[in-house]
C-alpha positions, 0 to 999 in steps of 0.5 A: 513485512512479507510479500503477499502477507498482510500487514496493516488493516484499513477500517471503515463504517461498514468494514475491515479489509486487510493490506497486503504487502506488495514486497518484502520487507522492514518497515521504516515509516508510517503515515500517522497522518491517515489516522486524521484522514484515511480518505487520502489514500483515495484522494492522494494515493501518488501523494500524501496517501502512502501507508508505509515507507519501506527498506526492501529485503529483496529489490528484484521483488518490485520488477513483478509490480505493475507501474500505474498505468498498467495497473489503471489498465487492469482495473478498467478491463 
């Protein structure tokens, strides 16, 4: 995968989003268990809801994200 490139697709009743890549990347594992419910992403995102493990081409591409408390920050301004 690539930084800021899609990746996977999430699908819902009313709609198709794209999943864009927060880094560079090889993808190692899939949560195939959110083929039986996606809702854990919303549920359990810090937990059972990860999407994909990845092998990072480029670690210092994970110093630009925002921590969780950051990014809690942004989504309530």
């Amino acid at each position: 995968m690539t930084k800021d490139q899609p990746y996977a697709e999430i699908e819902s009743v009313k709609a198709v989003s794209e999943v864009y890549a927060p880094l560079s990347g090889e993808i190692v594992e899939v949560n195939t268990a959110l083929a039986d419910g996606a809702g854990t992403i919303n549920n359990d995102p810090y937990g059972q809801g990860w999407l994909a493990k990845v092998r990072m081409s480029d670690p210092s591409e994970a110093d630009l994200l925002l921590s969780a408390e950051e990014y809690q920050t942004t989504i309530k301004a």
